[in-house]
C-alpha positions, 0 to 999 in steps of 0.5 A: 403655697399648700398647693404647691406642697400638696403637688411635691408630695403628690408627684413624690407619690407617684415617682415612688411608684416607678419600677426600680428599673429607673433610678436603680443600679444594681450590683453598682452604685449611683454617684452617692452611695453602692450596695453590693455583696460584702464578707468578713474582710470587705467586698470580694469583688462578687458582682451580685449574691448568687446561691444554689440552695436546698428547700429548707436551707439557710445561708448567711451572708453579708451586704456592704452599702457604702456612702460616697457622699460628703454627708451622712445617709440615712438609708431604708433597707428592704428586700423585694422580688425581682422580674424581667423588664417586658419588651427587650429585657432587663432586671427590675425590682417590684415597685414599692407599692407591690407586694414580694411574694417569691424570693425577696420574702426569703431575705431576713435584715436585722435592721430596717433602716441604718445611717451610713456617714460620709466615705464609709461602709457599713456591713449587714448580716442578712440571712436567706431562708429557702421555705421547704416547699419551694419550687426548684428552679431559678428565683430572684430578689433584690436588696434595697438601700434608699435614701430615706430623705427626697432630693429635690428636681428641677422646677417646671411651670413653678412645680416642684419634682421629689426623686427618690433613689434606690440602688440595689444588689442581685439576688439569685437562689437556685433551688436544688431539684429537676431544672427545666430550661425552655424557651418558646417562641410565641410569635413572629409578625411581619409588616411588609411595604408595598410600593408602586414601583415593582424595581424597588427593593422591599421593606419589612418590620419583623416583631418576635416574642419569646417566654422563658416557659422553664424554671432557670434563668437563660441569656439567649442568643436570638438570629433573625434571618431572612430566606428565599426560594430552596432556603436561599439566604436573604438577610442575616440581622446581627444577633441579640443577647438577652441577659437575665431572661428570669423564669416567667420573663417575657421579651419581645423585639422588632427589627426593621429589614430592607433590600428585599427581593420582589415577587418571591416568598421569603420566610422570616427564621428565627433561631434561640440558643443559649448553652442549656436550650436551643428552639426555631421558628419561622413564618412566610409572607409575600413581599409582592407589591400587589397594586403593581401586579393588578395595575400591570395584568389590568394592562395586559388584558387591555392591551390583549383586547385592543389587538383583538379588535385591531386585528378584526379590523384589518381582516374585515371583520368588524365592517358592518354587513349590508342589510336584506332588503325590506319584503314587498307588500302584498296586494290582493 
């Protein structure tokens, strides 16, 4: 039995430590309880809080968590930063073992924790307090309610999993002064198939990584395309959107392109847009397959030396030439 409760509480241990991508809904709700921005009159329909604020500004505003449920809730409420997800993107919020060190420490509550009963809402006042030094540009937090009371998971092997949930609400302050969006694009790799069979069409796996390098946020457009000689189109993959790039996000994609030419050089392009930015970039490679191309010329030169050889023979030349005969010996 004190096994048993020591593995609960230390899986509950590490399930807290995932990243609130997982169990948290933001700007929405689970199917217990939502947290979303409110106002003197109820929830107005704003997706997430979104201000553009001066350094040294404060702005007051409400959020609203309702309790769907049919018992009564004890939430912990907290605010925390917010990134984006590394590899295809995302809004996550830091883990609760992570310190907030940008906006989510702009965010005053007047309480910490709040009971929410069944079917009802209940509406906090918060306060946002951009410091004067504050860098302008986008910054990003979140408002967290969670279930102060761990649910229990399904049991495996005789152990038992403790979840538990935090649902959450965007926070996005622009900080007036000089924006600067950019985008960079730091790599694009491509793997390349070579199979024996020259008639076969080619196969590639093309990965690209891009930054946000400015201090906005930007939801980019990425178009992966394929060229060939004198920029002859190849392929045009269908585009990606990436919602939320924050300032510092990092995405990184990869895409799996078939019915490549042969024995041509194709260049991978990719294109950046978004309304503020816009970049490209492009690398070669070579879809050759190379065992073929050595196989096939190995056979050339064989076949150029057996024609070599047959063609002397027929002109004789390669019988074998009578020998002088030997000198007579001397005698005195």
């Amino acid at each position: 039995m004190k096994r048993r409760i020591l593995l609960l509480c230390t899986l509950a241990a590490l399930l807290l430590a995932v990243p609130a991508s997982v169990p948290t809904a933001f700007g929405a709700s689970n199917d217990r309880w939502a947290v979303e921005p409110s106002g003197p009159n109820g929830p107005g329909g704003r997706p997430y809080f979104v201000y553009t604020l001066n350094p040294g500004e404060i702005f007051q505003d409400t959020v609203g968590v309702t309790n769907s449920s049919d018992r009564p809730i004890t939430f912990a409420l907290y605010s925390t930063d917010a990134y984006t997800v590394p590899g295809e993107g995302g809004f996550a919020a830091l883990r609760d073992d992570e310190t907030p060190i940008d906006a989510g420490t702009w965010i005053r509550l007047p309480v910490d924790q709040i009971t929410v009963e069944p079917g009802t809402r209940a509406d906090i006042p918060i306060q946002i307090e951009v410091p004067i030094d504050a860098e302008p540009g986008d910054h990003a937090a979140v408002i967290l309610a969670a279930d102060t009371e761990l649910q229990l998971g399904q049991e495996s092997e005789g152990l038992s999993l403790a979840v538990r949930q935090r649902v959450g609400a965007r926070v996005y302050v622009r900080v007036s002064g000089p924006l600067d969006p950019a985008i960079r694009i730091d790599s694009i790799d491509v793997e390349h198939s070579t199979p024996l069979n020259p008639l076969s069409s080619g196969e590639a796996t093309i990965s690209y990584q891009i930054s946000n390098v400015g201090n906005i946020r930007l939801s980019p457009t990425l178009q992966l395309k394929v060229t060939g000689i004198l920029g002859r189109t190849v392929k045009v993959l269908p585009p990606n959107t990436i919602d939320d790039v924050l300032p510092g996000g990092i995405i990184r994609i990869t895409e799996s392109v078939t019915g490549l030419p042969r024995f041509e050089p194709l260049a991978a392009s990719l294109q950046v847009v978004s309304p503020e930015f816009a970049t490209d970039s492009s690398t070669t490679f070579y879809p050759v397959p190379w065992i073929t191309v050595i196989l096939l010329l190995l056979a050339i030169v064989l076949f150029y030396l057996w024609i070599r050889v047959r063609r002397a023979r027929e002109r004789g030349e390669l019988e074998t030439p009578e020998l002088p005969p030997a000198p007579k010996e001397l005698t005195a």
